[in-house]
N, C-alpha and C positions, 0 to 999 in steps of 0.2 A: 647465105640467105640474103636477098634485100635489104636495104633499110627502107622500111616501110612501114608508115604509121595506122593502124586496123580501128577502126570503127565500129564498132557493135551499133547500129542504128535502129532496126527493126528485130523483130526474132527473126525474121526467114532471109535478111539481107544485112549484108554491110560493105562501108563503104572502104574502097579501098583507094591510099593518096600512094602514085610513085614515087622513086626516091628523089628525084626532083620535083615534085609537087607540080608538075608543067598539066599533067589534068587529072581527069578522076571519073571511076567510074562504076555501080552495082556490082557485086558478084554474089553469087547466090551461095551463102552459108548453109552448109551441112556439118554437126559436130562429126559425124563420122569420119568423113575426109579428112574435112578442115578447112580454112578459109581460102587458099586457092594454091595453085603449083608452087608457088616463087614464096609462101608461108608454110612453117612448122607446123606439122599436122596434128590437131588437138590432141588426139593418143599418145603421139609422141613426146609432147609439152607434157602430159602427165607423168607423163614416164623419164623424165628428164630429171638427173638428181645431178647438184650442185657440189662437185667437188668441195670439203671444205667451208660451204656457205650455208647456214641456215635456210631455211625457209622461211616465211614470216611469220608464221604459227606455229614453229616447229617447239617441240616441249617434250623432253625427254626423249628423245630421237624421233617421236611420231607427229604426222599431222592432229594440231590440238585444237582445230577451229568448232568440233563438238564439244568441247573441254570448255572451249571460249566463250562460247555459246549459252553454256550453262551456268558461265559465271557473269555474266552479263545479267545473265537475267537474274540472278540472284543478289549482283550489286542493285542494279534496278530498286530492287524489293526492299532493299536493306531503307531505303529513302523513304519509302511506305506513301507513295504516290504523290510526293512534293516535285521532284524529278518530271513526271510525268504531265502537271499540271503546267509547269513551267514551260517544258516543253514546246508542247501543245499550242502556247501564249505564244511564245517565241514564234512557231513554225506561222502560226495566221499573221501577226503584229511587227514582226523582228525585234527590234532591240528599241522599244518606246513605254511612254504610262499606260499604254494599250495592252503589254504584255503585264503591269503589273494586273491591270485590272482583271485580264484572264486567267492569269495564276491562282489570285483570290476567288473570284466569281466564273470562272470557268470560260471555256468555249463550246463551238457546236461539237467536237469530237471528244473533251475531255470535262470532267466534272471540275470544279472548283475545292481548293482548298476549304473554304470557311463552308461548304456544301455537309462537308464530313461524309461522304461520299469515295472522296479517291484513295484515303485506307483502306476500306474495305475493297476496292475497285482492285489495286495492289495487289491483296491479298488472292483475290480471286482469279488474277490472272497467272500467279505465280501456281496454284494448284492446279489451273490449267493444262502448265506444263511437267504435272506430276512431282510436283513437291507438296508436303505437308509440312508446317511454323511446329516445332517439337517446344511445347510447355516444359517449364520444371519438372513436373510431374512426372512429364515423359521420361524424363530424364534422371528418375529418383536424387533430382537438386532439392533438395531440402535447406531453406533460409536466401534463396534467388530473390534479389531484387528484378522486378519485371515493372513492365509498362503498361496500358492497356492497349497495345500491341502484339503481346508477349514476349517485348525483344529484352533483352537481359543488358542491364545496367549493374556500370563499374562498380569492382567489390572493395575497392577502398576509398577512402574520402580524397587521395591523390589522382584519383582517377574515376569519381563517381559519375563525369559526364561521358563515360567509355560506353559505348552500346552494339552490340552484338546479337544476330537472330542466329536461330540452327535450325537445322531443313532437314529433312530426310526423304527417300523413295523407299517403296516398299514392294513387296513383288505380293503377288495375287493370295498367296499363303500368309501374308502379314510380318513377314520377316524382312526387315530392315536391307536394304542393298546398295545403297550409296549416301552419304549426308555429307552435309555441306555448312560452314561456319561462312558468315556473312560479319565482317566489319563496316559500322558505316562511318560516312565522311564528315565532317567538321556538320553542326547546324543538329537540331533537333526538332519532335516533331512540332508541332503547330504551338501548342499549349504551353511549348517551353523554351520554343528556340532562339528566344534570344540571352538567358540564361546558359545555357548549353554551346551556345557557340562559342560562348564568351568562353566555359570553361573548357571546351574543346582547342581553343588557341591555344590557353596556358598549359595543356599537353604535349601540345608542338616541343616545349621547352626540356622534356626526357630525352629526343629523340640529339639529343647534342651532345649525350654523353658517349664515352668509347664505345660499351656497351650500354643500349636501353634495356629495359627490362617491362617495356611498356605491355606487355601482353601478359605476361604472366604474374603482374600487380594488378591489372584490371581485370582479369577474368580464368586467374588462378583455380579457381573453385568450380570454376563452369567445365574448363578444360578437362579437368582430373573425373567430371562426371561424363563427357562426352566420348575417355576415352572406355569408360566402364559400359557404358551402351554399345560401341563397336563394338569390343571384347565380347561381350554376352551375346552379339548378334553373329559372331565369327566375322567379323571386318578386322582389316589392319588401317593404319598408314595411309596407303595408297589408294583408299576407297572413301577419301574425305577431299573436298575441294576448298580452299581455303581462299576467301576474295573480298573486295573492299577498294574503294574507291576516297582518292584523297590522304585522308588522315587515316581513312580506312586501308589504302594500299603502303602505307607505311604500315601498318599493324603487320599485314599481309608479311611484309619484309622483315619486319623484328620477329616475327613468331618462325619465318624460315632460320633464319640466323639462331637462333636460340632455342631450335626444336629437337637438340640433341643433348642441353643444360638439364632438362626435366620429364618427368616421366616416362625414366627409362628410354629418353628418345624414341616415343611412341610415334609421333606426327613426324617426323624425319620426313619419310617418302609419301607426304600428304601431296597434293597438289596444289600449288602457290599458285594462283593468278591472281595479280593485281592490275587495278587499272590507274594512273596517275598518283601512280606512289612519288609522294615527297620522299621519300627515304632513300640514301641510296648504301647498301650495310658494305661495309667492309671494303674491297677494289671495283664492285660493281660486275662481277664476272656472276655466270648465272646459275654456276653451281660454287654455293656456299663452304665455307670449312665444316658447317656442321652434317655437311652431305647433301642436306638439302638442296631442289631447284626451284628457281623463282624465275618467275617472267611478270614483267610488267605490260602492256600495252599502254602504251604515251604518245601523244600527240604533239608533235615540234611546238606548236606555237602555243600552247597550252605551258604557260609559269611555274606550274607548281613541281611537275617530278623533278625529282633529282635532287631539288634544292637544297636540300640537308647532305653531305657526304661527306668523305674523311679530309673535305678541304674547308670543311665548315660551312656556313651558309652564303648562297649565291644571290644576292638580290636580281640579280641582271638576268638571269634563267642559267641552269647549265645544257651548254648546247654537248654533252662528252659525251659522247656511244658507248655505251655500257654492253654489256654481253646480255644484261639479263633483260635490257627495254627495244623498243622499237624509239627509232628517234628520226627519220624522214618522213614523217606521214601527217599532215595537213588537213587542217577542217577550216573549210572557204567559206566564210560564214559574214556576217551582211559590214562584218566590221572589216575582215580582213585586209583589203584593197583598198582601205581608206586611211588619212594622217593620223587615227585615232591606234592606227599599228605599226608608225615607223619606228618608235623605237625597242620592237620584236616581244617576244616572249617572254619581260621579267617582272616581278614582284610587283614593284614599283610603277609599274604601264598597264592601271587599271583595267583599262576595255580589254586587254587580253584576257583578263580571267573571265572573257563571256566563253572562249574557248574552252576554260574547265568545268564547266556545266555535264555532268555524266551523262545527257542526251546527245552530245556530241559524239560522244562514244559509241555510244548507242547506232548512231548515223555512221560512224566512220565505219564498226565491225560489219556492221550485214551488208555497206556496198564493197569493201574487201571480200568476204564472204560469199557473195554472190558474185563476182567479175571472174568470165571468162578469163581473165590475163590470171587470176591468181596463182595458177602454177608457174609461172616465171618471177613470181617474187621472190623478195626472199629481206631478210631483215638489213639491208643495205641500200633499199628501191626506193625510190621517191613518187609516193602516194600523195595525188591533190582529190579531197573529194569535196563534192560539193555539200556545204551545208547553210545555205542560204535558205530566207525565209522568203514565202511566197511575195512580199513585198518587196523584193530584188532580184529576183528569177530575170524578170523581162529585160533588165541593162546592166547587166553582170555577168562579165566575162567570169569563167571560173579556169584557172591556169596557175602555172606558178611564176611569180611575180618574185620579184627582187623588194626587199624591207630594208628601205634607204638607212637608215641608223645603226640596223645587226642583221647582217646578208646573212644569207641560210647556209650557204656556201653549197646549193646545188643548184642553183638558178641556169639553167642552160644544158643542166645534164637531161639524160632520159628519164621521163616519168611516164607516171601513170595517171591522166586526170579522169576521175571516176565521177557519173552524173546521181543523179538520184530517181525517184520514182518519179517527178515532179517535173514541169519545162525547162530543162536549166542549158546553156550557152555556154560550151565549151571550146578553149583554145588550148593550141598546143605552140610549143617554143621551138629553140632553134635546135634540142634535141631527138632523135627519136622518138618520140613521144608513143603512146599508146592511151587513145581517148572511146570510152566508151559510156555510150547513153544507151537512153532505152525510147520508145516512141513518142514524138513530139520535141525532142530537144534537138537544138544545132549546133555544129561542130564546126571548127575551124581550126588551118593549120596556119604557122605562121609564117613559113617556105611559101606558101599561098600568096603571103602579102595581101593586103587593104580589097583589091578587085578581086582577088579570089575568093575571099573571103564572103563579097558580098554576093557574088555570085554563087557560091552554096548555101549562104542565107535564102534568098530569093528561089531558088529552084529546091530548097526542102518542105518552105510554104505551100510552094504550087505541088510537091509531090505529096504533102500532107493535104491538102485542101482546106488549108488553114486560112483563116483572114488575119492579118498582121493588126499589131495592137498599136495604140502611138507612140509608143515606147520602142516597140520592134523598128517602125517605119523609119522612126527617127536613128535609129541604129543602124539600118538600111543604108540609107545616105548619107549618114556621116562616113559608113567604108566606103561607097561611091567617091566620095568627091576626095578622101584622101587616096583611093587608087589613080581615081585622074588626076592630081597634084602629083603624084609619083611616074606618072608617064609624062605629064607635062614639063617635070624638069628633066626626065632620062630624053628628051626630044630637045629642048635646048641644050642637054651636055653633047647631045651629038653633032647640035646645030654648031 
């Protein structure tokens, strides 16, 4: 096959660059076929299994982007609409006092914290999607510490700021058919969070022993009730999805690891997905000695996973590919490209943890999720997506960049730069790359060079029938005059 880099530009078009980038030009996409003779034919890509290689959602030998999906959204919830507010803040403001003030007092698309509004907002959206918040009650938990959230708090004084919600689906008969435990991340809700975070840190401090015992000190009593409701409803194991973000994807990982210690190894074959688990148990392989599988979803540039492991703690970030996480995948986000990230993903290099913000995540899964390219992934591929705020869209290339102090060590390989619903300004490197937007955003390769560049700038306007901003304009002619500077000295090295 070519090497040739595919554009998803429009639904009914894309654009296609040869393998020397010398021109470029429509061809009209049919998923049926596929994008044109000299491209793998979309059927085919689906049909395409990887010797040997994971897929990037693969979980248990199957595709587990439904799996993912549902744990997403139930990390989400676990946060009870702080997540969301934040968000929100973020997406309009980017990273200024303009985002606090929307986090607190809200925006036009999301309610505000101090509103007392986006709890219930949470809650409503998660029932939405067909989960019901299971009370004690529900639960015949008799002496449950709860919130007025109903999420369940830690059952010993070592771990009282532990907090846990339980979900359930139910089928038309009223019988129970899937539930789900929600660990949540460092921080609590409004009325206590700075109490709670505080003792959410001194947590961190279990997670250093050979074995932690972090799940089954804090929510000992809840577990042994939730697995007497499956039992009763005929559920095993395998029909509970286990998820948690943070502090909470650490829980995720101690309760895999040590879900064969207690109750008869009931949750063994539960489903562990975590997201930005600090934990990392044992060698980091993704099926556990206690049988158990775990998968993280982790974000390269994002501090926090890994940092605990049987090498102790990493300030610097651990950049080690684990079996059980994803560790190429990128959130380009308004700081990324800037000296507030040279020196890469660690502890210590504050602005990175705007990258562990679970909205991120959020962003990162549904455009993996939804790109065409994703059946050519696989847990070794280099994902850049865009997560920039509307306040950087218009002079922000989104690419993968080289992080002068801790290189990523894929700078130059093939990726995947994936756009968002929004305007966003994509380039691509000196590898194969594979960039895909959706309507309104521009694309650039870098085989193209500076005048090529602007000349797909320039001719996407007029094919959109866009008026350029002065931001764009200014973007325009800055690739002008550095491709005429680059003819102008290839004309004197000839002279």
């Amino acid at each position: 096959m070519q090497s040739n880099a595919l554009v998803r530009l429009f639904d009914e078009q894309v654009m296609k660059f040869s393998g020397d980038f010398k021109y470029w030009k429509y061809e009209i996409h049919t998923p049926s076929i596929g994008y044109c003779e000299t491209c793998v034919f979309l059927q085919d890509v689906a049909a395409l299994h990887l010797g040997g290689i994971m897929s990037l959602f693969e979980y248990k030998g199957n595709d587990a982007r439904q799996l993912m999906s549902d744990a997403l959204d139930l990390m989400l919830y676990s946060y009870h609409g702080l997540d969301d507010a934040l968000g929100s803040a973020y997406q309009a403001n980017g990273f200024s006092l303009a985002t606090l003030v929307g986090t607190l007092w809200g925006t036009e698309d999301q309610a505000g914290l101090l509103s007392g509004e986006s709890e219930q907002a949470a809650r409503d959206r998660i029932e939405e999607k067909g989960w019901t918040v299971l009370s004690a009650e529900d639960l015949g938990y008799e002496g449950a510490l709860v919130d007025h959230n109903g999420t369940f708090q830690g059952e010993t004084f070592k771990f009282k700021d532990a907090q846990a919600d339980v979900l359930a689906k139910y089928d038309e008969h009223g019988n129970v058919t899937q539930v789900a435990l929600a660990f949540r991340g460092t921080t609590g809700t409004l009325d206590n969070i700075v109490t709670d975070t505080i003792g959410d840190v001194i947590d961190y401090l279990e997670f250093f022993k050979d074995e932690p015992h972090y799940v089954e000190e804090a929510f000992g009593g809840l577990l042994a009730a939730l697995k007497d409701l499956m039992v009763g409803h005929g559920l095993d194991g395998s029909d509970l999805i286990v998820t948690g973000h943070s502090l909470g994807g650490g829980a995720v990982a101690n309760m895999a690891e040590r879900s064969n210690d207690w109750l008869d190894g009931f949750f063994v074959n539960a489903n562990y997905m975590a997201f930005a688990s600090h934990y990392a148990p044992e060698d980091g392989a993704a099926v556990l000695s206690s049988g158990a599988e775990l998968f993280s979803f982790d974000l390269e540039n994002d501090p926090v996973p890994s940092t605990i492991s049987s090498d102790g703690l990493d300030l610097t970030g651990n950049d080690t590919d684990y079996g059980y996480d994803t560790s190429n995948i990128v959130i380009f986000n308004d700081w990324y490209d800037t000296p507030l990230f040279w020196d890469g993903g660690g502890l210590l290099n504050l602005p990175s943890w705007s990258a562990h913000l679970p909205f991120n995540y959020s962003t990162a899964f549904n455009a993996i999720n939804a790109s065409e390219f994703y059946s050519e992934m696989n847990r070794d591929s280099v994902v850049i997506i865009s997560g920039l705020s509307d306040q950087k869209r218009d002079d922000t290339w989104v690419e993968d960049i080289q992080i002068p102090l801790d290189p990523t060590g894929h700078h130059g390989q093939d990726a995947y730069i994936l756009g968002s619903t929004s305007n966003d300004l994509l380039r691509g490197n000196d590898g194969d790359d594979a960039l895909e937007a959706l309507p309104g955003m521009i694309i650039c390769a870098a085989k193209m060079g500076t005048i090529g560049c602007w000349v797909v700038l320039v001719m996407m306007f007029w094919k959109a029938g866009t008026v350029m901003t002065s931001s764009m304009m200014e973007l325009a002619v800055t690739s002008l005059l550095g491709g005429m500077v680059q003819i102008y000295s290839a004309l004197r090295m000839m002279a």
